[in-house]
Structures are given as C-alpha cells and as structure tokens.
MDAnalysis code that builds the backbone (N, CA, C; Angstrom):
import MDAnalysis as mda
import numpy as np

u = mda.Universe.empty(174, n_residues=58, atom_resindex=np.repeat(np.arange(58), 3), trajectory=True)
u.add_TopologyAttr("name", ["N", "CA", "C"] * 58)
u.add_TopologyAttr("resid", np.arange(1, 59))
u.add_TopologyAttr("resname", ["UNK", "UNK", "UNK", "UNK", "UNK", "UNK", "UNK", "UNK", "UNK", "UNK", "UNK", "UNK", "UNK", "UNK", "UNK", "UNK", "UNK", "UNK", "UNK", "UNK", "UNK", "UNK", "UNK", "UNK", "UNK", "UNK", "UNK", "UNK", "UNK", "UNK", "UNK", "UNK", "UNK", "UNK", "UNK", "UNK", "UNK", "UNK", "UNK", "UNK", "UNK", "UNK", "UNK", "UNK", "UNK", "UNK", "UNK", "UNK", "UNK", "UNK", "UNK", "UNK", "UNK", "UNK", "UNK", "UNK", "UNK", "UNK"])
u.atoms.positions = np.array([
    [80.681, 54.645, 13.086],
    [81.643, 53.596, 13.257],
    [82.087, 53.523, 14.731],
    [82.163, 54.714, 15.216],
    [82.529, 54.403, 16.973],
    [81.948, 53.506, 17.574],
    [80.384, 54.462, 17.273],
    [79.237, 54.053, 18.014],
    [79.421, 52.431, 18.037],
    [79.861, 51.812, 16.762],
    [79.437, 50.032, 16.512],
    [80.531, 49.979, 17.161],
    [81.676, 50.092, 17.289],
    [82.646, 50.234, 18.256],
    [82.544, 49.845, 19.339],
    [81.891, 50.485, 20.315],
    [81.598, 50.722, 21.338],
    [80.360, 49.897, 22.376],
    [79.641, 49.469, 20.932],
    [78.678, 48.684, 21.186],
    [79.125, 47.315, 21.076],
    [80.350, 46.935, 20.461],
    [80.759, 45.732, 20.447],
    [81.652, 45.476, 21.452],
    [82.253, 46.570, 22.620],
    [83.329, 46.430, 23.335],
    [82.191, 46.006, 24.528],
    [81.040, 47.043, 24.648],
    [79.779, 46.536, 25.383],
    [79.060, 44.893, 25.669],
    [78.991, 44.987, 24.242],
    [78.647, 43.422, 24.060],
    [79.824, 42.218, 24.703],
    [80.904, 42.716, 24.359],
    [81.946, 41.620, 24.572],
    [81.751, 41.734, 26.507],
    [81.842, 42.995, 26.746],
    [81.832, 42.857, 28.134],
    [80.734, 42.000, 28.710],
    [79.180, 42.098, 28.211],
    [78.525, 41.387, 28.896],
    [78.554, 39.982, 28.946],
    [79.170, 39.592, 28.107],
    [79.272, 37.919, 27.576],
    [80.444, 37.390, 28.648],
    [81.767, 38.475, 28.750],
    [82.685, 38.188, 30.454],
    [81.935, 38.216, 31.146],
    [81.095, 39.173, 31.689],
    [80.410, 39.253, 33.164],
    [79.469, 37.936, 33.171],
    [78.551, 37.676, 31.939],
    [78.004, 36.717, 32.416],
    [78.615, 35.571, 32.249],
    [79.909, 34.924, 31.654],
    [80.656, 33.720, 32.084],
    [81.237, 33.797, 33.648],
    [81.443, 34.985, 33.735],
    [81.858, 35.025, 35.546],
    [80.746, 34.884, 36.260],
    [79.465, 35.091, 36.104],
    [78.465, 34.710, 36.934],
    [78.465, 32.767, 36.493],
    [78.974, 32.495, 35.387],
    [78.748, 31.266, 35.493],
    [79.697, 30.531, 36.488],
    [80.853, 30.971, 36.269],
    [81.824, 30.128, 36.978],
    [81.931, 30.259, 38.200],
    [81.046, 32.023, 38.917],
    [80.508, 31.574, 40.239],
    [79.582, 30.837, 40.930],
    [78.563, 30.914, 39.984],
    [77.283, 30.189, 40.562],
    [76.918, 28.582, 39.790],
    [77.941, 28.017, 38.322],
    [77.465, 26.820, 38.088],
    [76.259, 26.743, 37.293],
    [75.441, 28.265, 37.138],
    [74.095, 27.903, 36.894],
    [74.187, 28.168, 35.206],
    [73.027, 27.440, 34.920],
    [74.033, 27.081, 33.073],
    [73.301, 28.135, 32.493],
    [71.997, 28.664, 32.546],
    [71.810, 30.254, 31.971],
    [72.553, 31.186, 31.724],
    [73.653, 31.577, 32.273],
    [74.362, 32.668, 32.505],
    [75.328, 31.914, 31.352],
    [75.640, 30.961, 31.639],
    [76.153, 30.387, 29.946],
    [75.766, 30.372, 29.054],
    [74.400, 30.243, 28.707],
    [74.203, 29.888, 27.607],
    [73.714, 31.589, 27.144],
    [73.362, 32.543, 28.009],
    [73.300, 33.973, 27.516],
    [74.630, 34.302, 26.978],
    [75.730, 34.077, 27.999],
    [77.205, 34.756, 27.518],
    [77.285, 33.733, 25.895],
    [77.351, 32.527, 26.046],
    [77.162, 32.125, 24.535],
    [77.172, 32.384, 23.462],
    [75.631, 32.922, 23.525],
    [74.317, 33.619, 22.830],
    [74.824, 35.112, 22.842],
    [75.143, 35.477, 22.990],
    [75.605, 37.261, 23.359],
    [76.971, 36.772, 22.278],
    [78.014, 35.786, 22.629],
    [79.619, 36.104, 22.196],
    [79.391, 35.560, 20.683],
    [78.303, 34.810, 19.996],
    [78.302, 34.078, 18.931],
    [77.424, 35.639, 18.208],
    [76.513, 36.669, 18.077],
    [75.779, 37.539, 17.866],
    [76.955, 38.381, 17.532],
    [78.062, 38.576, 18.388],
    [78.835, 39.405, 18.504],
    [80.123, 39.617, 17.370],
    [80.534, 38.075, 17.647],
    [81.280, 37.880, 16.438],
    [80.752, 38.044, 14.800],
    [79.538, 37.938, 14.992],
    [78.980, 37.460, 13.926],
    [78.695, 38.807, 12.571],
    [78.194, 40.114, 14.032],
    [78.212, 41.441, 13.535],
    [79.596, 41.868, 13.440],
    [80.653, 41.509, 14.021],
    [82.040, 42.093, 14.173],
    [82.590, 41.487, 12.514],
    [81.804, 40.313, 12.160],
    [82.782, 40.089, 10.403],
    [81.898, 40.908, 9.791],
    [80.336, 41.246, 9.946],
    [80.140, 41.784, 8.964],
    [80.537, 42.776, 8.860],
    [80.872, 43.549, 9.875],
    [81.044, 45.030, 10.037],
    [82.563, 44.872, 9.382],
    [83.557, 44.252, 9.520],
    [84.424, 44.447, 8.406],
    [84.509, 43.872, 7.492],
    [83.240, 42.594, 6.957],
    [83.112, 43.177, 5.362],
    [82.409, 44.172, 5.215],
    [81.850, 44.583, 5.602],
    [82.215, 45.961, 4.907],
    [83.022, 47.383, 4.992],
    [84.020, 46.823, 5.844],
    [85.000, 47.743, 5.663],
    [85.778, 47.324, 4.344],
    [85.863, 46.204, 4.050],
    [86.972, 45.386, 2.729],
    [85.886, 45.881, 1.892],
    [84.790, 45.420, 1.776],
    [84.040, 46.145, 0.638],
    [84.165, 47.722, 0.090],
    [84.225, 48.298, 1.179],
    [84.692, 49.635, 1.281],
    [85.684, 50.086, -0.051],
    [86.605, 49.414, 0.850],
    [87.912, 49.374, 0.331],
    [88.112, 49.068, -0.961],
    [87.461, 48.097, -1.874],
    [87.510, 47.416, -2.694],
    [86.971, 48.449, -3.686],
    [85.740, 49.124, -3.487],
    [85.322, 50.133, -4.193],
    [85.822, 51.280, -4.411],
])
C-alpha cells in the first residue's frame, strides 16, 4: 500500500512538472502527456480505494 502510495505522489508529480514545461514553452506535448499521466492517475487512485471500501465491506 505505500509502495501505490508513493507511486501515485510520483505520478502526480510528473503530470506538475510536465504542465510547467507547458506553460513555459507553449508546446502542446508536454500537455497532452501531463493529461495522459493525470487522467491514468486518477483513474488507479478510485480503484485503489475501491478496494479499500471493498475491503471494508467484507
């Protein structure tokens, strides 16, 4: 559980760094990675607490 933790505080960071490369340089890649990175991210962050509620439920 850290580990996914940790890997999601990771993830979130790269999706800032690369919107700050966007808003320095304009160039729309670096957007559409941070995007692509923050939509992946969220996406594992619900599952990972359903199944913490699942958990729970059992």
């Amino acid at each position: 559980m850290l580990l996914f933790r940790w890997l999601i505080l990771f993830l979130l960071l790269a999706a800032g760094v690369s919107f700050a490369f966007y808003a320095g340089t304009g160039k729309s890649h670096f957007k559409r990675f941070g995007l692509l990175t923050l939509k992946w991210v969220v996406l594992s962050g619900l599952g990972f607490f359903a199944v913490l509620i699942l958990e729970r439920l059992a």
